[in-house]
Residue frames relative to the residue before (quaternion, step in Angstrom):
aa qw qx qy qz dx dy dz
X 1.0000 0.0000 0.0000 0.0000 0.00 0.00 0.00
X 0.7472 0.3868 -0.3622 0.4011 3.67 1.07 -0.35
X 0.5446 -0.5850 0.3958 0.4522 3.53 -0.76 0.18
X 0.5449 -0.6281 0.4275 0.3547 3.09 -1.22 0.85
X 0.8359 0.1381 -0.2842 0.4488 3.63 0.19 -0.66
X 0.8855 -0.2282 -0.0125 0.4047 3.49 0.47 -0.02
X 0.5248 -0.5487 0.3340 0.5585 3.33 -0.90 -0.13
X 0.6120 0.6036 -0.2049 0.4681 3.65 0.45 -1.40
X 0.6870 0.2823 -0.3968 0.5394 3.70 0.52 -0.69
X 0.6559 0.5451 -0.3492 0.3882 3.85 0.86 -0.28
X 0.6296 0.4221 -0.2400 0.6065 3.57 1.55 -0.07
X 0.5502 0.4309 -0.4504 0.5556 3.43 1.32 -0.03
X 0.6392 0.4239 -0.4830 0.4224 3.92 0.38 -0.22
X 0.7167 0.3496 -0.4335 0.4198 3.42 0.45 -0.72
X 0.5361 0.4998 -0.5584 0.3887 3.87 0.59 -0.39
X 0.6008 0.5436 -0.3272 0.4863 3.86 0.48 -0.90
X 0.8207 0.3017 -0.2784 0.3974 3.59 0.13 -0.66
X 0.4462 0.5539 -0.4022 0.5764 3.53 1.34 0.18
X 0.7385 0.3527 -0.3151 0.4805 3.52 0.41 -0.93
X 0.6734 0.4569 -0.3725 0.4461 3.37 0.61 -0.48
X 0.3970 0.6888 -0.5619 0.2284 4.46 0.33 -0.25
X 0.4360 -0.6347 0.5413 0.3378 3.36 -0.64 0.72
X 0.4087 0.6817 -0.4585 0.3975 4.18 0.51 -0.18
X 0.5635 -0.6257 0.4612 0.2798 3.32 -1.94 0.50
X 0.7012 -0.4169 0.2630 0.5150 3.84 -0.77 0.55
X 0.6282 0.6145 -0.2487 0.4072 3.39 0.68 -1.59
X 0.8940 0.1902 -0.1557 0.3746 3.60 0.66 -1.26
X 0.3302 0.5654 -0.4797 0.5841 3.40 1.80 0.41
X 0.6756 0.3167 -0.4143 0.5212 4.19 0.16 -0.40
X 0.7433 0.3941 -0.4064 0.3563 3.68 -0.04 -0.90
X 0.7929 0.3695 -0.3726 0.3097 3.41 0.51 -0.42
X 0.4810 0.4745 -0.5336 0.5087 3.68 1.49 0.05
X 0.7396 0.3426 -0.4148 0.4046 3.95 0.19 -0.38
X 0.5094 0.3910 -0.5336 0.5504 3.85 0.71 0.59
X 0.4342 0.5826 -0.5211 0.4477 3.55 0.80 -0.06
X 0.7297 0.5865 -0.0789 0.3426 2.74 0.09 -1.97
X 0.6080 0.4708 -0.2732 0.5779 3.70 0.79 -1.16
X 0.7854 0.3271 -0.2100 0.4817 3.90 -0.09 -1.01
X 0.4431 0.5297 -0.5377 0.4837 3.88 1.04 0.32
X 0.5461 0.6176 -0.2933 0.4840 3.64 0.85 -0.87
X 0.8608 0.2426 -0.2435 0.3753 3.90 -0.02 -1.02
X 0.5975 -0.7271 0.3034 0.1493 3.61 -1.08 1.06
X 0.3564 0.6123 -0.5119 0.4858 3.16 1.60 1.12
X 0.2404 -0.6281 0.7378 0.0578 3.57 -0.55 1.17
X 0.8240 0.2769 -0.2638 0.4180 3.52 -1.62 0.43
X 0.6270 0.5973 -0.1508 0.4767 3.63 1.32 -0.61
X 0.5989 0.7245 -0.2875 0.1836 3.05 1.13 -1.11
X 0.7481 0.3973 -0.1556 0.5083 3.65 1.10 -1.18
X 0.4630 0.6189 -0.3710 0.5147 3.25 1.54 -0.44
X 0.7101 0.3789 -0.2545 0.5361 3.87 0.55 -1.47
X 0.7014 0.1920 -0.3636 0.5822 4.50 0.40 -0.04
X 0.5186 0.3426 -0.7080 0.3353 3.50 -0.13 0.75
X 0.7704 0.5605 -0.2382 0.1886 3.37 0.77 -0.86
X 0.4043 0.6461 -0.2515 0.5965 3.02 2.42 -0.61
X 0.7767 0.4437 -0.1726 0.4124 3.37 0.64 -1.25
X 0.3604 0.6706 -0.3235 0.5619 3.33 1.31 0.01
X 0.7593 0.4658 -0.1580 0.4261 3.12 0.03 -2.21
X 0.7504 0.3607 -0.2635 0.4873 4.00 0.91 -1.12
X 0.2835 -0.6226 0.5820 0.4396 3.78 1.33 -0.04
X 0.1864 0.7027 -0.6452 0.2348 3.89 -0.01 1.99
X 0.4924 -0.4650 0.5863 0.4443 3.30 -0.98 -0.59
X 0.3938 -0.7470 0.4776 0.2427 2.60 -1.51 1.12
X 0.3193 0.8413 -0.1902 0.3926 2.98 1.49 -1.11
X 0.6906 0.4384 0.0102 0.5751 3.36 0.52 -1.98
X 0.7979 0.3363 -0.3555 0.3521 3.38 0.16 -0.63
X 0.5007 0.6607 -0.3641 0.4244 3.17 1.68 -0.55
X 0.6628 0.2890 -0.3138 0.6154 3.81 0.54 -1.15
X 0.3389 0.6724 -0.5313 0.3881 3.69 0.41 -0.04
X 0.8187 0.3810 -0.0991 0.4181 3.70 0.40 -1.78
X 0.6488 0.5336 -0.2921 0.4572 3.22 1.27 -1.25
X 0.6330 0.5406 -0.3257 0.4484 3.82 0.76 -1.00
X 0.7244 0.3843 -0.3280 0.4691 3.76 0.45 -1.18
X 0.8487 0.1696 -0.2044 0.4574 3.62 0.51 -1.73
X 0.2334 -0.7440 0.6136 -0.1245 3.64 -1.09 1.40
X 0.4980 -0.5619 0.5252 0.4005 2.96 -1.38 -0.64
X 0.6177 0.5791 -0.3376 0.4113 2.91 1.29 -0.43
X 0.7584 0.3157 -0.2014 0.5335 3.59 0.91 -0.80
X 0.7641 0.4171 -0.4347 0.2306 3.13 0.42 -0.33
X 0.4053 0.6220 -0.5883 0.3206 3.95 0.55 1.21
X 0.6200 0.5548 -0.2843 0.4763 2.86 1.83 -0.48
X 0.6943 0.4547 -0.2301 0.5082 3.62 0.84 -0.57
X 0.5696 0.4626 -0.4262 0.5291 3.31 1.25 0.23
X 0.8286 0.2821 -0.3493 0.3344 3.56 0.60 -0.65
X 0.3527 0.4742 -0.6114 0.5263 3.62 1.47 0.55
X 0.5940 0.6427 -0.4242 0.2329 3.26 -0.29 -0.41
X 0.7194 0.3709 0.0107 0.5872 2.92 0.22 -1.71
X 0.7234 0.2497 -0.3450 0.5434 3.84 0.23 -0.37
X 0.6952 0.3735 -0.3776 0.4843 3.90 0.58 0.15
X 0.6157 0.2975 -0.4780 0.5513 3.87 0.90 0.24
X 0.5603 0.4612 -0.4589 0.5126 3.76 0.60 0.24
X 0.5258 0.4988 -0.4662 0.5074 3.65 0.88 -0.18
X 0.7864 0.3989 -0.0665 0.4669 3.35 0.23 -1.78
X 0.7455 0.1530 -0.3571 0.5415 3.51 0.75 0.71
X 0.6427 -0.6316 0.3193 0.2934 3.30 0.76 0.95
X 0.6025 0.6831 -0.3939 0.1235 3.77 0.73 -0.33
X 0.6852 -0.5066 0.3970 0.3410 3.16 1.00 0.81
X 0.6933 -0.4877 0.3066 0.4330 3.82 -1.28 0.43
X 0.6249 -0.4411 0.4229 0.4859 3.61 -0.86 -0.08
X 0.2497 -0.5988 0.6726 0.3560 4.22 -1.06 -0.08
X 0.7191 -0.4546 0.4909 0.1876 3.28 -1.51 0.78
X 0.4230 0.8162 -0.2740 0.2826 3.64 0.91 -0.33
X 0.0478 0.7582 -0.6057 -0.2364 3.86 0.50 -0.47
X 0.4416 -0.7512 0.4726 0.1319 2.58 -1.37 1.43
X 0.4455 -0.6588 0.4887 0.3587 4.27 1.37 0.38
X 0.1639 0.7005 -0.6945 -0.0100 4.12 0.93 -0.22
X 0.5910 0.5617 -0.4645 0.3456 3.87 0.20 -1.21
X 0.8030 0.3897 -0.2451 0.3785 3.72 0.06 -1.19
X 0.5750 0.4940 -0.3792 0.5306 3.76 1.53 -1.00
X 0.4109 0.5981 -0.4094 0.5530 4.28 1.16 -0.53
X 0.8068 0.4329 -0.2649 0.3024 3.17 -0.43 -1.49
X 0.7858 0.4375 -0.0385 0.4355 3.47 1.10 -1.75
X 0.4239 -0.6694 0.3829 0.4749 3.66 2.07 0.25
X 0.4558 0.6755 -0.5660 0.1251 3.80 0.90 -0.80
X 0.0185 0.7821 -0.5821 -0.2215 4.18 0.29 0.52
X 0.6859 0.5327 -0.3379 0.3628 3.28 1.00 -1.57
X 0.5359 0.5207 -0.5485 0.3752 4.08 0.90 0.01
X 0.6339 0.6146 -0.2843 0.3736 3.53 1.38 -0.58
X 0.4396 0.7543 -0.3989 0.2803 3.20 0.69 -0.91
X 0.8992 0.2845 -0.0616 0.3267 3.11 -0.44 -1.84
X 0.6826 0.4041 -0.3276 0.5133 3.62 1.27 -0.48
X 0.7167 0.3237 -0.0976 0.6099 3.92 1.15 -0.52
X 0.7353 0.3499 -0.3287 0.4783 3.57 -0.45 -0.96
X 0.8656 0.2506 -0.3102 0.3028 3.63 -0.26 -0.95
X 0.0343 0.9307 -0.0606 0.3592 3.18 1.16 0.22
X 0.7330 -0.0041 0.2849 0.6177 2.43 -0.78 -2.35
X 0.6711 0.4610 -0.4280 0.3924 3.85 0.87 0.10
X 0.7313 0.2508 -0.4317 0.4647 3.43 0.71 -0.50
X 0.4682 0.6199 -0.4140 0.4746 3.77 0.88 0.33
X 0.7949 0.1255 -0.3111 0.5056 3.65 1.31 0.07
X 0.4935 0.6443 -0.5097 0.2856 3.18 0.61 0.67
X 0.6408 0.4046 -0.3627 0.5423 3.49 1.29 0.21
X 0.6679 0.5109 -0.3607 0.4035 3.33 0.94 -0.37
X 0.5433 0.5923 -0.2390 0.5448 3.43 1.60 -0.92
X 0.6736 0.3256 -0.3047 0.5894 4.12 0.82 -0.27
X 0.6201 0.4455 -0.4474 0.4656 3.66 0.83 0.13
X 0.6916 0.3872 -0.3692 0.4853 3.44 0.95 -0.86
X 0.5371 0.7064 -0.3270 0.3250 3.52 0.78 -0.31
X 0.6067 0.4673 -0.0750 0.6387 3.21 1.69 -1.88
X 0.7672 0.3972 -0.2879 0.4132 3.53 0.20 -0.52
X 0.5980 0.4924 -0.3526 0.5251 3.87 1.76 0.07
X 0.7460 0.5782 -0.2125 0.2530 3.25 0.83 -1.25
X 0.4224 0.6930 -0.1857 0.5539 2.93 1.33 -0.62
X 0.6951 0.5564 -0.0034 0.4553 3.54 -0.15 -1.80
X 0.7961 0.2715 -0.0810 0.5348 3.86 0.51 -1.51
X 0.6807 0.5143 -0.3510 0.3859 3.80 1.12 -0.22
X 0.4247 0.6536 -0.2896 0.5554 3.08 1.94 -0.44
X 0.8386 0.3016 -0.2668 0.3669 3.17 0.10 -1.43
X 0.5101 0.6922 -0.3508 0.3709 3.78 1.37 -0.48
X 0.6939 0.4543 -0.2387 0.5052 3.18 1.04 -1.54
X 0.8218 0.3302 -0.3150 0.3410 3.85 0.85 -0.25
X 0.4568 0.6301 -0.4240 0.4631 3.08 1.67 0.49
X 0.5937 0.5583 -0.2797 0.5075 3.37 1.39 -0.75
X 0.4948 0.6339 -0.2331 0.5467 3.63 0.90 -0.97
X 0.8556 0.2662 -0.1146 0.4289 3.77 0.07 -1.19
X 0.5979 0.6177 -0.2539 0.4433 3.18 1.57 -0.26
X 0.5049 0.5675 -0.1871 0.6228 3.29 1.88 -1.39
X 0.8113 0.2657 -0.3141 0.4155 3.95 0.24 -0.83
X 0.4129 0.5855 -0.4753 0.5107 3.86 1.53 -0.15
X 0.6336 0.4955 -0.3450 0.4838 3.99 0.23 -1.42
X 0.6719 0.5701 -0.2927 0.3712 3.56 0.30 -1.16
X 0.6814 0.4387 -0.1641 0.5624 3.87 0.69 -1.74
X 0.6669 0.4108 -0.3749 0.4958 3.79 0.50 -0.62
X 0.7114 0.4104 -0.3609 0.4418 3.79 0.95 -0.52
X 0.7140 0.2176 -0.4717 0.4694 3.46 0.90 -0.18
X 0.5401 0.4943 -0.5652 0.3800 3.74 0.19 -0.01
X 0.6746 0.3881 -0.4899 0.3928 4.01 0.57 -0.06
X 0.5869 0.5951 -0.3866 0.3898 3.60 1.24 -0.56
X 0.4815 0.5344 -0.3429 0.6042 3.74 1.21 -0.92
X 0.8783 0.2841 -0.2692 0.2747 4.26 -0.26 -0.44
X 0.6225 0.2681 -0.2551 0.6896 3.05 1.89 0.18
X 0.1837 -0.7970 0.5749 0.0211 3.73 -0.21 1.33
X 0.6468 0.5626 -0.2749 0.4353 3.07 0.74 -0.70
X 0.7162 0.3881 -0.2994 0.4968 3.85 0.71 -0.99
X 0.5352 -0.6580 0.4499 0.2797 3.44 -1.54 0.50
X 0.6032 -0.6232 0.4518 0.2088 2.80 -1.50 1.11
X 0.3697 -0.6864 0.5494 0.3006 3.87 -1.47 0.28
C-alpha cells in the first residue's frame, strides 16, 4: 500500500500529470476540485463515478477529476475527512455529540442492513461533506488554474528558445 519510492515523489507524479492534460486551464482545475469535492462524501466505491459526473456538469476533465479523487481521498487522509465529516454533519444537524454506543457497522456491512446505517453514519458524514467538499474544491481550483496556465506559458517559451537556439546551430537549414 505504500509507494515504493516515496511519498512526495508519488505526489510529484500526480502534480505533473495534472499539469500535463491536454484540456483547457478552466477544465484541468474544475475537474481536480470535483475530484476533490467527492473525496469528502462517504460513498467509497462511488467516488470517481460521483466527479466524473460533477465534472461533466462544470465541463471538467474527466481525467482530472479522476486524479482529482485519488490525490485528496487516500489512506492517508481519509481518517481525517471522515472525522470532519461526521463531526460537522452532527454539527449541522444538530445531533448533539456522538453516544458511546458502538455502532457494530461491521455486522450491519456484513448483513446489507445499509438503511440501519444511514441515519447514525452516512447522513452525517454526507451532509457534513458537502460543505467541506466545496471548500476543498474552491480552495484547489483556483490555485491549479494558475499553476496550469503557467506551466503552459513556460512550456510555450521553453519550445520557443530550443527552436531558436537550433536555428542559430544550423545556419545553413531553413528557418520555420
Amino acid at each position: 500500500m505504500w509507494p515504493r519510492r516515496s511519498l512526495s515523489r508519488s505526489l510529484q507524479y500526480f502534480w505533473k500529470r495534472i499539469l500535463r492534460l491536454r484540456a483547457t486551464p478552466h477544465a484541468i482545475a474544475a475537474g481536480v476540485a470535483a475530484g476533490a469535492f467527492a473525496a469528502f462524501l462517504p460513498f467509497l466505491g462511488l467516488h470517481v463515478l460521483i466527479a466524473a459526473g460533477l465534472a461533466w456538469m462544470l465541463r471538467g476533465n474527466m481525467l482530472a477529476a479522476a486524479l482529482g479523487t485519488a490525490a485528496v481521498g487516500n489512506p492517508l487522509s481519509y481518517p481525517l475527512i471522515w472525522t470532519a465529516t461526521y463531526a460537522g454533519g452532527r454539527l449541522l444537524l444538530h445531533a448533539g455529540p456522538a453516544s458511546s454506543a458502538p455502532m457494530h457497522i461491521g455486522s450491519q456491512l456484513r448483513h446489507m442492513h445499509f438503511a440501519a446505517l444511514w441515519h447514525p453514519l452516512l447522513e452525517p458524514m454526507t451532509v457534513g461533506g458537502i460543505p467541506l467538499g466545496i471548500l476543498a474544491g474552491a480552495l484547489l481550483y483556483f490555485p491549479i488554474r494558475a499553476a496550469v496556465s503557467a506551466f503552459r506559458t513556460a512550456r510555450r517559451a521553453r519550445k520557443e528558445r530550443r527552436g531558436l537556439d537550433i536555428a542559430a546551430a544550423a545556419p545553413g537549414m531553413p528557418q520555420k
